[in-house]
N, C-alpha and C positions, 0 to 999 in steps of 0.2 A: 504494500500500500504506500504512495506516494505521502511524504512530512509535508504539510504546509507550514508548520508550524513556525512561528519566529520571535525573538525578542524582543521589545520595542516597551522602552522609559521602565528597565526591570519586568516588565510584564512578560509571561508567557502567553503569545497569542496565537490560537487556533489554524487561522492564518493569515499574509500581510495586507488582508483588504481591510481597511479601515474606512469610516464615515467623516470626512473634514466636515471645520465648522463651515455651518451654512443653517439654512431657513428651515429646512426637512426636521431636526433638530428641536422645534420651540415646541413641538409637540409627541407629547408622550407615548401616543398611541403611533408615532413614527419608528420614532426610537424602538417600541415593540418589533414591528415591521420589519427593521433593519436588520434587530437580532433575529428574528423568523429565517427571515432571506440569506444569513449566514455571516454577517459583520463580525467582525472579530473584537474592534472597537471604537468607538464614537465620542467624536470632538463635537464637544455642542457649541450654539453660537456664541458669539462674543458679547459681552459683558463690558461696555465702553464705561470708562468712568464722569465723558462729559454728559454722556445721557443722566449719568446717578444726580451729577449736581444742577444742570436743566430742571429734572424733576425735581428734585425739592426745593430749587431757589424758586420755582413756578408756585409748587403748592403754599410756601411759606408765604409768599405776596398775596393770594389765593386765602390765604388762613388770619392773615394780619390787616388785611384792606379795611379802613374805615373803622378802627378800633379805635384808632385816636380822636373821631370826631362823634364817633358812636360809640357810648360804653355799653349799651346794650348789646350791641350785635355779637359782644364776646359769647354770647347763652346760644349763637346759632354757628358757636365751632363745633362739626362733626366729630364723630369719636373716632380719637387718632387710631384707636386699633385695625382698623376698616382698612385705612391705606397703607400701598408699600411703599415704604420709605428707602430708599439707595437699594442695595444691592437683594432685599428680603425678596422679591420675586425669582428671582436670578438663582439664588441659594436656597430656595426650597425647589426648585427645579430642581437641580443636582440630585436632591434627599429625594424626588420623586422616582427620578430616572433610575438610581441605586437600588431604587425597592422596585422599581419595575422590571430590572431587567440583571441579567447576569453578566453579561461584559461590560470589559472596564469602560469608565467613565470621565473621559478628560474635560474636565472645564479650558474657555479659553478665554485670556481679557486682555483686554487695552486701555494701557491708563498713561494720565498726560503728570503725573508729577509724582515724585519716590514715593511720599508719603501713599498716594491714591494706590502704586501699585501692590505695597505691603502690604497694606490696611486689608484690602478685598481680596488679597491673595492669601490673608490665614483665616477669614472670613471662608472662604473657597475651600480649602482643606478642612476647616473644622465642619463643613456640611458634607462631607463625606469622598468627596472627587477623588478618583484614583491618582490624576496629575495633572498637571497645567500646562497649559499652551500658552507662553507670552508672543501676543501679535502685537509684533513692533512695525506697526503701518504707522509710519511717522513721518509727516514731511516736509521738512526745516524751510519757511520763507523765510528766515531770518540772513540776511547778507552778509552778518559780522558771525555768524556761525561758520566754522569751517566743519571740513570733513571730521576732521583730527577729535576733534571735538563729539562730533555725533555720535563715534565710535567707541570714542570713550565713555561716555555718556548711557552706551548699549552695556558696555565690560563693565562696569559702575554697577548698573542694574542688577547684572542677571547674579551679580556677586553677593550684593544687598539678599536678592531673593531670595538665592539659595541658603545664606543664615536666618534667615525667618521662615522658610518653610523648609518640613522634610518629604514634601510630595515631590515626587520627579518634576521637572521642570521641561518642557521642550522650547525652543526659540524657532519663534516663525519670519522668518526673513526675505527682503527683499532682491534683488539681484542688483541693487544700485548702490553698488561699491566698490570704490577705486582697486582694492586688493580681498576680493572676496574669500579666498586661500587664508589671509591674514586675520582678519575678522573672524572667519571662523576655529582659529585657531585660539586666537585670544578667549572669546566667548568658551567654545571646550575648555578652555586653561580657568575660565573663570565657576566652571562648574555645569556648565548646560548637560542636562542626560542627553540629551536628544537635539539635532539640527532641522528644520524643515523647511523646504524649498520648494518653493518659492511663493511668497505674499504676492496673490496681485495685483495692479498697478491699475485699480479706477481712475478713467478722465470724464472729465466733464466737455460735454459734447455743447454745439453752439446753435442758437436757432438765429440764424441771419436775420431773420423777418421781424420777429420780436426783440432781436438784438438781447437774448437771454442766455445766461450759460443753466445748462438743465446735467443732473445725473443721469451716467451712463453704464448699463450692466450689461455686460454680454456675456455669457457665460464661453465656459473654455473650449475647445477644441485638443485632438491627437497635435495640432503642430509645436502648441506650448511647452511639450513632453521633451522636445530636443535641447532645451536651452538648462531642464532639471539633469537627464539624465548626465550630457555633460559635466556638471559640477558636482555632483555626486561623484561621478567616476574618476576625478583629480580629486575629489576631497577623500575618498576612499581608500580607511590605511593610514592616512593623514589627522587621523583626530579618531579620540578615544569613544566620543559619543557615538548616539546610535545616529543613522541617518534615516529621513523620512521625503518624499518626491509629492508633494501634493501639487495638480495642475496639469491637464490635458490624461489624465487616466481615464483612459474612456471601453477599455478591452483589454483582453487577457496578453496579447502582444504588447501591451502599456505593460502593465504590470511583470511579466519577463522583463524586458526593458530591465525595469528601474531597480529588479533586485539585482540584474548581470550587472547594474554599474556600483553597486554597492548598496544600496536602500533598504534598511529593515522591513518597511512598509511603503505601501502605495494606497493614498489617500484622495478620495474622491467626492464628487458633489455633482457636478455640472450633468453627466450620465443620468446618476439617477434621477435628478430633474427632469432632464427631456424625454429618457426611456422607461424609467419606472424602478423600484427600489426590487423588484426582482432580478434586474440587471445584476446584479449582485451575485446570484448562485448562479446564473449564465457565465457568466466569469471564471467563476472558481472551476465548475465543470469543466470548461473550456481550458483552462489552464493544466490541468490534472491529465486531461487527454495528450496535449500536447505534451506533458513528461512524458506519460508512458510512452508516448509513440517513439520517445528519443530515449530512453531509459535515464531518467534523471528519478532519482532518490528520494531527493528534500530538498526545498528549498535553499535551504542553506550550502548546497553542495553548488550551488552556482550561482549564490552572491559575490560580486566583484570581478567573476569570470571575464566581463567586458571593462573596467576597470582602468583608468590611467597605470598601473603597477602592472596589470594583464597580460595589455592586450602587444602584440608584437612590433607593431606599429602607432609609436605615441605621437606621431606629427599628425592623428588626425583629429589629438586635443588639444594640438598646438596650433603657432601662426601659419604652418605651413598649409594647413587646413585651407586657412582664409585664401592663402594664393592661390590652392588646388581647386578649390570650388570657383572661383570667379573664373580663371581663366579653360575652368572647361565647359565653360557655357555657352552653345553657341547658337545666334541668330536662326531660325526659319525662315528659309528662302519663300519670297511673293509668288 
């Protein structure tokens, strides 16, 4: 019988299909569904911390309006028990999902200042989450910010984190870094269990007509897939964490992929959206046939197999790559 099995943030998982954070997520009877369809484990969605302070600087003005020129109106403050205040919706989620389902449970958050990220991050573990996703979707307009800076600022964090919490930690990262090699070395050195690649890169689309910038979602596609496996397969062997490929997993050929370049897991959302959260045992089937037919074991027996350390031929993680491809591309003749 073929091993799916693999390790990812200490955890023993069934196997490396995982559910990234996304919307499927906010509801419990998904979550069930997931596990049903074969999930091994499930990132729920994020947990921002300017929504927490939105919400209660709203309600607080909402709760205090007119007290000072009305002393009566204090008698028609609602009873505070009623509302969630900061993060209480978010962290009984977690205690639901725990009790609904048997695989692990990673919360994920984003927070805009140290204090916010600790505060809700042992908040987050004392409601039960097996580990945490830090989504460092961050996007510096400040001018007098350098790089040097931001990165420090990332190694700061995740070091912080790791002495306030003892749940595994993953870093969910962008691919917009001078020395992405470096980064994630430092980050491993600072403690991350786990790497994940790659946070996507929302733009705001423009309507010419109304002269309005509007939010843009498009969900992912197989071509995103080329730009994780790549960096996984140089960071592969290179750092002690685990590695994770979230981004264009759309099939069991994804998934090959991302364990050949070293990936403990392949984490997905965009699939299940457009095809249905059954896509999931399609997959796994799919994947199992394709060992046997080549007689592969476990999974583990060919992680990394494609690999910067691998594969025989390293120029095609390298620049030589760039030349090779541009210059063999050639015009169709009229």
């Amino acid at each position: 019988m073929i091993d799916l099995s693999t390790q990812y943030l200490g955890l023993k998982l069934r196997t490396p299909l995982v559910a990234s954070s996304g919307p499927l997520q906010k509801d419990i009877s998904n979550i069930l569904k997931l596990e049903d369809a074969g999930i091994s484990a499930v990132v729920l969605h994020s947990l921002f911390e300017e929504q927490i302070e939105v919400e209660s600087t709203h309600l607080d003005r909402f709760l205090s309006g007119g007290t000072d020129s009305y002393a009566e109106s204090l008698s028609f403050l609602p009873d505070m028990r009623g509302y969630n205040i900061g993060p209480d919706a978010y962290l009984d989620h977690i205690r639901r999902a725990k009790t609904a389902v048997d695989v692990p449970i990673v919360a994920s958050l984003n927070g805009i200042s140290l204090g916010g990220w600790i505060e809700h991050a042992k908040l987050i573990e004392q409601a039960g989450a097996d580990g945490l996703e830090l989504n460092l979707y961050d996007l510096p307009t400040d001018s007098t910010i350098s790089g040097a800076d931001v990165e420090q600022r990332l190694e700061d964090l995740v070091g912080h984190m790791k002495a306030c919490v003892r749940i595994p930690l993953a870093v969910k990262l962008s691919p917009f870094f001078s020395s992405i090699p470096n980064i994630a070395k430092r980050l491993d050195a600072a403690g991350a269990d786990a790497l994940v690649l790659f946070n996507r890169f929302y733009q705001p689309d423009f309507d010419i007509e109304a002269l309005e910038a509007f939010p843009n979602l498009k969900l992912s596609d197989p071509s995103e897939l080329l730009l994780r496996i790549h960096w996984v397969g140089l960071l592969y062997g290179k750092v002690k964490c685990d590695l994770a490929i979230t981004g264009g997993v759309h099939s069991h050929v994804d998934v090959l992929k991302s364990m050949m370049a070293g990936a403990s897991v392949a984490m997905m959302t965009s699939v299940l959206l457009q095809r249905g959260i059954s896509m999931i045992g399609k997959i796994e089937q799919e994947m199992v046939a394709w060992m046997e037919e080549r007689e592969y074991e476990s999974v583990n027996q060919m992680r990394g197999s494609m690999s910067y350390g691998s594969v025989p031929d390293k120029s095609v993680f390298e620049r030589a790559n760039y030349m090779r491809v541009l210059s063999s591309y050639a015009l169709r003749s009229n």
